[in-house]
N, C-alpha and C positions, 0 to 999 in steps of 0.2 A: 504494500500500500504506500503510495507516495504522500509524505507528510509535510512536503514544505513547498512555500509557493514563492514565485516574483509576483511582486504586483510593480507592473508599470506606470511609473505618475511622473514621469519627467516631461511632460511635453510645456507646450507654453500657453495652449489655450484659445489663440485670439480670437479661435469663433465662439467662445463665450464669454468676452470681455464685456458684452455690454449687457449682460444679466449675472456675471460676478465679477466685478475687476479686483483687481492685487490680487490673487488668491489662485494659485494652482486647481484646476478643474476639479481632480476629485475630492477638494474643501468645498466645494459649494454646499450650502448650507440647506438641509431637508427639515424644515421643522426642528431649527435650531442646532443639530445633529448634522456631523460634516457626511459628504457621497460615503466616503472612505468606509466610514463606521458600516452600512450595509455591506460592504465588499467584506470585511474583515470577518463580519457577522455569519455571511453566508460563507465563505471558505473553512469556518472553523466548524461550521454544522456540518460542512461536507468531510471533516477528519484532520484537517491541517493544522498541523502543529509548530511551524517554522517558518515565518516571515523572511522575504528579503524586499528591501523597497530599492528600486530603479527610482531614483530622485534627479531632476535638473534644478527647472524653474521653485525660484522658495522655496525651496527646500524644504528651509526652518519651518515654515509653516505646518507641515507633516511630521516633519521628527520630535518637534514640542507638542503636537496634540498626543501624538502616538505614545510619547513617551508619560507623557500626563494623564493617560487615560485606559493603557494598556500595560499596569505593572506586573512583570512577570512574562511578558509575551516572549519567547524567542526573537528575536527581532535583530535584522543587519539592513543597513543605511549603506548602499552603493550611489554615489554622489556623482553624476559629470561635471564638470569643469567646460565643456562643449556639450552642443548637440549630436548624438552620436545615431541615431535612427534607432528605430525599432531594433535590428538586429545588433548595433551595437550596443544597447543599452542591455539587452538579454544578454548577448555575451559578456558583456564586464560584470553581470548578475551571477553568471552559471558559475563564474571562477569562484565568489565566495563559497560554492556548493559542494557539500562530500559527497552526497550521495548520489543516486546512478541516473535518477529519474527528478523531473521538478514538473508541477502544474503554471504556468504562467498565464496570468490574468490583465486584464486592462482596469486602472482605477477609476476609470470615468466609465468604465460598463458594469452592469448585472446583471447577468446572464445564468440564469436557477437552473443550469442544465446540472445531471447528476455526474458531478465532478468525480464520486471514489468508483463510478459506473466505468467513467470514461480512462479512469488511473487502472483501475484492473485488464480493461481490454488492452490498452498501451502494452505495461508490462506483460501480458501472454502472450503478444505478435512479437515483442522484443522490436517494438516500432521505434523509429527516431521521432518522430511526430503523430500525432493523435490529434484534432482540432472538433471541439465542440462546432458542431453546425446548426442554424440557427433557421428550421423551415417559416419562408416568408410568400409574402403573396403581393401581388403590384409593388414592386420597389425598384427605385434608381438611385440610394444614395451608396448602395452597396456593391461589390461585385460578387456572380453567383459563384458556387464550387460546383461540381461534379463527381458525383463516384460511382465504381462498379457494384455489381452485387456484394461482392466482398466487401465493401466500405474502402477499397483502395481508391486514393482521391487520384480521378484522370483527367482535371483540368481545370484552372481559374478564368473566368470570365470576366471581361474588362466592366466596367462601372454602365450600363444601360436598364433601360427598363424592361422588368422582368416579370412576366404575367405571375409565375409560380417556381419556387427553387429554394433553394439552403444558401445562406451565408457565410459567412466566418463570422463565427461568436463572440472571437478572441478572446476564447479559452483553451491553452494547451498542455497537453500531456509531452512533455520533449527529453530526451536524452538528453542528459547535459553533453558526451564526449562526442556525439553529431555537430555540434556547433561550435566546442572547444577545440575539435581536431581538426577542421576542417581551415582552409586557408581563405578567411572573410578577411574584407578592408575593416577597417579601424570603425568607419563608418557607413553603413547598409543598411536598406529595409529590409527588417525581415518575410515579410510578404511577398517580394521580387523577389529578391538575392537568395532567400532559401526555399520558402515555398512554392515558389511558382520554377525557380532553376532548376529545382532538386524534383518536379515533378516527375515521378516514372524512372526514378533514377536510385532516389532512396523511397526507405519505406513510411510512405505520408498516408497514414487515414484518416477518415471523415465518419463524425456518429455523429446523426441527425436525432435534433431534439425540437418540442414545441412549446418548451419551458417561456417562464418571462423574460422578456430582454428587453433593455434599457441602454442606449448610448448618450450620455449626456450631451454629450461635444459640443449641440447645438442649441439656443437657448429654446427654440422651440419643443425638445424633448427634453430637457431641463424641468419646464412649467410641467409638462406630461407625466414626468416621474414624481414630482411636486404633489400634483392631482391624483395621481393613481395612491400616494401614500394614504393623504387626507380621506380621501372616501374609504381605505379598508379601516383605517382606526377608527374613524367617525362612524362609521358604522358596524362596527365592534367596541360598543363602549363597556363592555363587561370585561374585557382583556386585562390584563394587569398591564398597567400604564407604568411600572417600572423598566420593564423588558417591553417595548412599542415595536424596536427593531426584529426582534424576533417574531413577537406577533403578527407581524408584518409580514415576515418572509414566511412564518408558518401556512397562513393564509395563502401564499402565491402559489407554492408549492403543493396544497392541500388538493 
């Protein structure tokens, strides 16, 4: 069972600047309650026991809630100094990592797909990547995936609209020594550079989920996630208003 996750919170944000400015994306504030808190909330119900955070932009703003509000957590703070892309920010991630296998997540998504579902299939194909896929219906902000019966991914599709398909979840199951041993620039998208290169080449699959999913990025599904919280607590007002986050995701998942 894989027990330790990256979560990636380095980016800079600026398509949600102007419904959270200073503030790194996955601090936007949920009913006073940073993004983060649900990401953390839900990885640990799914079994994860070992935090690393991919940090750029303010950092500080994440390692002092984290560290104020999560005593005791497992927790390592991988910092850039640059922007390193997606795939450099997971590889200067994997290094801190002993073990063999890591879940990596995005802090500005929630995606309720069954994470120890998707860690167990990983490690019995002895796959380099495993990717939560996300079935969607009329969409263009995403690009689709493709896989065979076997859930072997045979293809990414560029960003168009798309009557009916699976996404990228951006949740993964990954070998760390696929992306440590391998010869990446300093700085890569992991989406190009490994996903889409290594298609058919290494071993990449895709488990299709109909779980919640939530990409903040944009302030229009910001207010969305906003809304979808309000109405489940507000209309569970018997819940213990201690644990709301829980409640919360119990509800999603139910």
């Amino acid at each position: 069972m894989i027990k330790t996750a990256i979560i990636l919170a380095g980016g800079l944000g600026t398509r949600l600047r102007s419904a959270v400015a200073d503030l790194p994306k996955c601090m936007a504030p949920v009913d006073g309650k940073p993004f983060i808190s649900f990401v953390i909330a839900y990885l640990q119900n799914e079994g994860i026991e070992n935090f690393v955070f991919s940090l750029g932009y303010k950092s500080e703003a994440i390692t002092n809630y984290v560290d104020a509000n999560y005593h005791g957590l497992p927790v390592t703070y991988v910092i850039e100094t640059k922007q390193l892309g997606t795939g450099g920010a997971i590889k200067e991630a994997c290094k801190a990592i002993k073990e063999k296998n890591a879940i990596v997540v995005n802090g500005d998504t929630l995606f309720t797909a069954d994470i120890a579902g998707l860690a167990l299939f990983h490690e019995n194909n002895a796959a380099d990547c495993t990717i939560a896929l996300k079935k969607m219906k009329g969409f263009d902000r995403y690009g689709a995936v493709e896989i065979d019966v076997n859930k072997f991914i045979t293809a990414f599709k560029e960003k168009q609209f798309c009557a009916e398909g699976s996404i990228n979840g951006g949740i993964y199951a990954l070998s760390i020594k696929t992306i440590l041993t391998d010869d990446y620039p300093e700085v890569f998208s992991f989406e190009k550079q490994y996903l889409e290169k290594n298609t058919g080449s290494k071993k990449l699959y895709g488990i299709v989920s109909n779980a919640y999913f939530i990409d903040i990025g944009i302030p229009e599904d910001y207010q969305k996630f906003q809304d979808d919280y309000k109405s489940i607590i507000q209309n569970n007002e018997t819940d213990n208003k201690d644990n709301t986050i829980n409640n919360f995701l119990n509800k999603l998942t139910a």
